[in-house]
ROTIBA-819894 format. One line per field, with one value per residue (C-alpha): residue in three letters; x, y, z; residue number from 1. Coordinates in steps of 0.2 Angstrom, whole numbers. Layout:
<atoms>
resn	c(ala,...)
x	c(X,...)
y	c(Y,...)
z	c(Z,...)
resi	c(NUM,...)
</atoms>
This chain:
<atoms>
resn	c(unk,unk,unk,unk,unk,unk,unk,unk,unk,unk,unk,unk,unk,unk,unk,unk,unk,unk,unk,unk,unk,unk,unk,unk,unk,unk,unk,unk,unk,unk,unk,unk,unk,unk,unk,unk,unk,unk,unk,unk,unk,unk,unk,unk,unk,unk,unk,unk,unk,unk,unk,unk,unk,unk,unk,unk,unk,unk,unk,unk,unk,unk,unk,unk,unk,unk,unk,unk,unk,unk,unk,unk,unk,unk,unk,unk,unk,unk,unk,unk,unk,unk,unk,unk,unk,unk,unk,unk,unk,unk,unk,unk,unk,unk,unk,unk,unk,unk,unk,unk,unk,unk,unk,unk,unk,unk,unk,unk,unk,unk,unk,unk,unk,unk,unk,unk,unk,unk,unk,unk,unk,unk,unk,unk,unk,unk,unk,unk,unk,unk,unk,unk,unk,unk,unk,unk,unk,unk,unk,unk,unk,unk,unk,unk,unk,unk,unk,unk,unk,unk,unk,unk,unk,unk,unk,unk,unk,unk,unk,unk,unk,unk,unk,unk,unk,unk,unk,unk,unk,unk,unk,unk,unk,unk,unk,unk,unk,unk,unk,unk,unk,unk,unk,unk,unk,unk,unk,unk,unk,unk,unk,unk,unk,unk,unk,unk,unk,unk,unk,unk,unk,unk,unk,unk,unk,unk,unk,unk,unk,unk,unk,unk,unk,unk,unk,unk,unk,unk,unk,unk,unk,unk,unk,unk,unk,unk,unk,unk,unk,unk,unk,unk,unk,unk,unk,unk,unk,unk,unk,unk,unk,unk,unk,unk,unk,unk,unk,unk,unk,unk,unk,unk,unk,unk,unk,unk,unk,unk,unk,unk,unk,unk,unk,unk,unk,unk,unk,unk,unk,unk,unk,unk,unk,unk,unk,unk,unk,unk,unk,unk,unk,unk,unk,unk,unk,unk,unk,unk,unk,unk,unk,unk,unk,unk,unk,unk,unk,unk,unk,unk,unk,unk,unk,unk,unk,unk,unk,unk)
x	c(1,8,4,-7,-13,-6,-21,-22,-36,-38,-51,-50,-49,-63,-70,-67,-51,-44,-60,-60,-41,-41,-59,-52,-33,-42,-51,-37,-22,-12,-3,-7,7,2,3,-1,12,10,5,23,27,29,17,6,-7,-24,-22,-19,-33,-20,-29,-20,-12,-27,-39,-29,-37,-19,-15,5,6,20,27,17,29,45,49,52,43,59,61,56,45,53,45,58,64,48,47,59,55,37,42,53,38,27,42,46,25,25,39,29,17,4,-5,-1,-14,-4,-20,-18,-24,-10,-7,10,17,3,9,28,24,13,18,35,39,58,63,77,93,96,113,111,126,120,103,111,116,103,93,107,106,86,90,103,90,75,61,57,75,78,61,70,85,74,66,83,87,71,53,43,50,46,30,23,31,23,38,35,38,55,56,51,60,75,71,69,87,95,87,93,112,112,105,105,87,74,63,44,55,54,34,23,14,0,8,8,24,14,2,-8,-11,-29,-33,-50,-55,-68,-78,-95,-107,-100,-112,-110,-94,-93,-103,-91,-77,-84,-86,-71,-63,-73,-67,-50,-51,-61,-48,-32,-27,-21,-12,-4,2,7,20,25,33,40,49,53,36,39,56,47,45,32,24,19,8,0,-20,-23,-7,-4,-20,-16,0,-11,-20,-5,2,-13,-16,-31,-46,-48,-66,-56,-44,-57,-68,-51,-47,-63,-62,-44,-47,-66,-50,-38,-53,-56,-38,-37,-54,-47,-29,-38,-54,-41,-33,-43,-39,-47,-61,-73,-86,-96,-91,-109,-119,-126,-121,-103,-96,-106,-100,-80,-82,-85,-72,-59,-67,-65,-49,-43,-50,-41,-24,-28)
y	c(-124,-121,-105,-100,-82,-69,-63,-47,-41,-22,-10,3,-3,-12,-19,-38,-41,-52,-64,-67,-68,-82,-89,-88,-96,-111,-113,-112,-121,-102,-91,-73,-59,-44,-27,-16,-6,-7,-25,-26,-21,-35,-30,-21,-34,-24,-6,-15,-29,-39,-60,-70,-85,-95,-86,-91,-108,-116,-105,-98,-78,-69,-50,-50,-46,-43,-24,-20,-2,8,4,15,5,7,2,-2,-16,-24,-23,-34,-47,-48,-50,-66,-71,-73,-81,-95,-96,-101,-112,-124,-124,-114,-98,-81,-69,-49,-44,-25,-6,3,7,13,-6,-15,-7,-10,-28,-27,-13,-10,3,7,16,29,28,40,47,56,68,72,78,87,96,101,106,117,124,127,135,146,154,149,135,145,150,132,127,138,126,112,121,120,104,94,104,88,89,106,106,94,101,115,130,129,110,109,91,86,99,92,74,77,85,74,57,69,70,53,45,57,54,64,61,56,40,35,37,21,18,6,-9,-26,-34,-50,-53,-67,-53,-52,-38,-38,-23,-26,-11,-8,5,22,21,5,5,22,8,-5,7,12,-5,-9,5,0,-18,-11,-3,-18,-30,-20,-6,4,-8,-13,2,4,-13,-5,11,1,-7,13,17,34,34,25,37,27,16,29,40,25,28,21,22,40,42,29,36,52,46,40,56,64,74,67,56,40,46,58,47,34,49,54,36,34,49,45,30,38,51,36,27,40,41,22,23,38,28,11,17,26,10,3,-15,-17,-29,-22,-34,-26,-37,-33,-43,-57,-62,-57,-72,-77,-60,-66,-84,-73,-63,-76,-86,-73,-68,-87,-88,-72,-83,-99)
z	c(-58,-80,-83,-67,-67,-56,-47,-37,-25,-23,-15,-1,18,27,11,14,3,17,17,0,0,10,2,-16,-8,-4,-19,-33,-19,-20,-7,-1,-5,8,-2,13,18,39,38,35,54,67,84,72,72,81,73,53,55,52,51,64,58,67,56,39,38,32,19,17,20,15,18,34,50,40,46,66,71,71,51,37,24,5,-10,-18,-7,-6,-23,-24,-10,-15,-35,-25,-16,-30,-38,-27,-27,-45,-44,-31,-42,-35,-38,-30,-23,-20,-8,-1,-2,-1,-22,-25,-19,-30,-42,-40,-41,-55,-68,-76,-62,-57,-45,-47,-34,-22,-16,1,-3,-17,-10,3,-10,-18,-2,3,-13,-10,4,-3,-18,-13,-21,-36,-42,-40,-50,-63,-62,-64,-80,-89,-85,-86,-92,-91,-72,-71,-77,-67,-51,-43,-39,-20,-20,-14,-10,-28,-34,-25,-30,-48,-47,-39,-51,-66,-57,-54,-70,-84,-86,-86,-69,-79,-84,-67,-67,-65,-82,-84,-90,-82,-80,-82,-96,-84,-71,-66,-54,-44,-36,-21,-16,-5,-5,3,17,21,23,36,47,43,49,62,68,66,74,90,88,87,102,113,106,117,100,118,124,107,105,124,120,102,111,121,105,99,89,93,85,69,52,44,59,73,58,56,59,74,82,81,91,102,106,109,121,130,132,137,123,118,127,121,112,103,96,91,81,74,70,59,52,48,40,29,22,18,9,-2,-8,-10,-21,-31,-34,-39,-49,-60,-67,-80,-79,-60,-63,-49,-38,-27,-9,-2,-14,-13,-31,-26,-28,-45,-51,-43,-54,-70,-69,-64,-79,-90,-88,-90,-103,-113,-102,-112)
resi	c(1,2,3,4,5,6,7,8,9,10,11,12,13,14,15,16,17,18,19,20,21,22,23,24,25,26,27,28,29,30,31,32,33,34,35,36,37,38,39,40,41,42,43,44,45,46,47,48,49,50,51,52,53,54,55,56,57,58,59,60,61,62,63,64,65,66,67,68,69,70,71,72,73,74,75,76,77,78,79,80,81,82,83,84,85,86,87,88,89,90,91,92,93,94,95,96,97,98,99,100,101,102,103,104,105,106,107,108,109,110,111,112,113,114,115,116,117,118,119,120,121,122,123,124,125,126,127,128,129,130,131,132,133,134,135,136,137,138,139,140,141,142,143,144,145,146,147,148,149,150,151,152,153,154,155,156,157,158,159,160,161,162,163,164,165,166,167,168,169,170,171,172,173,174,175,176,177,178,179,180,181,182,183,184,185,186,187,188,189,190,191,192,193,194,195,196,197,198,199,200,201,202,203,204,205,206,207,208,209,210,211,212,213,214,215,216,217,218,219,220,221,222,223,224,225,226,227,228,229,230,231,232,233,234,235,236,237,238,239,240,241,242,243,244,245,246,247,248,249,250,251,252,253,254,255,256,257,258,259,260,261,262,263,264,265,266,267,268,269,270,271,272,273,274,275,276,277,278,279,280,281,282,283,284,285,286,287,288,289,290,291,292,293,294,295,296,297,298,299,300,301,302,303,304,305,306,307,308)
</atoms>
C-alpha cells in the first residue's frame, strides 16, 4: 500500500491490544510487529499470553519466538530487526501494526532513539574505579566531565554513573544525547493507545492469571528450566515465571505465586500506564466500550487524513 501508515497499538497488559491487533490486520491487509520484550522468547507462550498461531486468523507475525531462554533481550538489536520487519512489510505492500507494552522498544522503533556502544573493558574500568573511591567521588567525576549526566544521576547510582562514564569514553558525548526524545522517525506513524477502566481490568488480570495457571503456566516453566530458564537474565524475572519457578523449588505454594503473579502484573500496569500516558501523540480508545470501535475508525480516519 503507497504511503500506508505505520500504525502502533500501545496500553498496559491485559487490555486487548492483541484482539484488536489481529481485528484491525485483517481489516487494512497488514502484519503484526510484536513489541513485547518476553514475547520474544521461544517456549514462553502461556506465562506472556502469547496468541498461538491457530488464533491469528492468517495474519504474518513477526519478532515472536526469535530469543531462546538462556539470551539476554537488547533493545538495540531489536531495534534493528523490527525497523527490517516493518521494512520488508511495506515493500509487499502492506501495512505494519508494532503491537506491545513494553515502552522503551516502542519507542526504539518509533522515535529517533540511539543507543550508545558499550565496551566491556572499559566498564570494568570504571567499576573498579567505584569501588576504589566510592559512588559519590565518582558522581563528582561525572560532574566534571558531564553536568547534565550528573544532574540527572542520583550520587548513589553507581550503575548509571558507570554508564554515563563509560558513553562519555567512548563517544565524546555527552550521555542526554543518547536519551529518547519524542520525535517519530516516521511522520505516517499513528499510535493507538488501548486502555480499560482500573477495576476492570484487576478482574481481567486476575482472570487471566488463573487461566494461565489452568492452561499448564507450571508445567511450561517446568520444560523452560529444562532449556536453562534459570540460567536466563531477562527470561526467569519474568512475572509468571519467577513464581513458577518458585513453586518448583518449594519456596512458595502454588496460591502464593498466583497472588504474587497478579499482584505482579497490577505493579507492571501501573508502570506501563505511567510510561504511555506521558507521550502525547497516543490517541487513546477505551477497549471496554461499546463504541470502541466507532471511536478506533475515527482516529484511523483522522490521522489519514493529516497523511493525505
Amino acid at each position: 500500500m503507497e504511503n500506508a501508515p505505520l500504525i502502533a497499538i500501545v496500553g498496559a497488559t491485559a487490555t486487548g491490544k492483541s484482539d484488536l491487533a489481529i481485528a484491525l490486520a485483517r481489516h487494512l491487509d497488514a502484519e503484526v510487529v510484536n513489541a513485547d520484550a518476553l514475547q520474544l522468547y521461544r517456549g514462553m507462550d502461556i506465562g506472556t499470553a502469547k496468541v498461538p498461531p491457530a488464533e491469528r486468523l492468517g495474519v504474518p507475525h513477526h519478532q515472536f519466538n526469535v530469543l531462546d531462554v538462556t539470551e539476554e533481550a537488547s533493545v538495540s538489536a531489536y531495534q534493528a530487526a523490527a525497523r527490517a520487519d516493518l521494512a520488508a512489510i511495506r515493500d509487499r505492500g502492506r501495512v505494519p501494526i508494532l503491537v506491545g507494552g513494553s515502552g522503551l522498544y516502542v519507542r526504539a522503533v518509533l522515535d529517533d532513539l540511539e543507543f550508545p556502544p558499550t565496551d566491556p573493558e572499559v566498564r570494568a574500568r570504571w567499576e573498579r574505579r567505584a569501588e576504589e573511591i566510592g559512588a559519590p567521588a565518582l558522581h563528582e567525576e561525572l560532574a566534571r566531565r558531564d553536568p547534565g549526566a550528573a544532574s540527572s544521576i542520583g550520587p548513589g547510582d553507581v550503575r548509571r554513573i558507570v554508564r554515563a562514564l563509560e558513553v562519555g569514553e567512548l563517544t565524546g558525548r555527552p550521555f542526554a544525547a543518547f536519551l529518547p526524545r519524542p520525535l517519530h522517525r516516521d511522520p505516517s506513524t499513528v499510535q493507538i493507545g488501548l486502555r480499560q477502566d482500573r477495576a476492570a481490568l484487576h478482574g481481567r488480570i486476575a482472570r487471566r492469571v488463573d487461566g494461565m495457571l489452568a492452561a499448564g503456566l507450571l508445567e511450561e516453566v517446568a520444560a523452560l528450566r529444562e532449556l536453562g530458564l534459570d540460567r536466563g537474565v531477562t527470561a526467569r524475572r519474568a512475572i509468571g515465571y519467577e513464581q513458577g519457578l518458585a513453586v518448583l523449588d518449594g519456596t512458595m505454594t502454588i496460591e502464593q505465586a498466583r497472588e504474587s503473579t497478579v499482584v505482579g502484573t497490577r505493579r507492571l500496569v501501573r508502570k506501563q500506564d505511567t510510561w504511555f500516558h506521558r507521550d502525547v501523540r497516543v490517541r487513546w480508545i477505551d477497549g471496554a466500550d461499546p463504541a470502541a470501535g466507532r471511536a478506533l475508525d475515527h482516529v484511523l480516519e483522522d490521522a489519514l487524513a493529516a497523511l493525505a
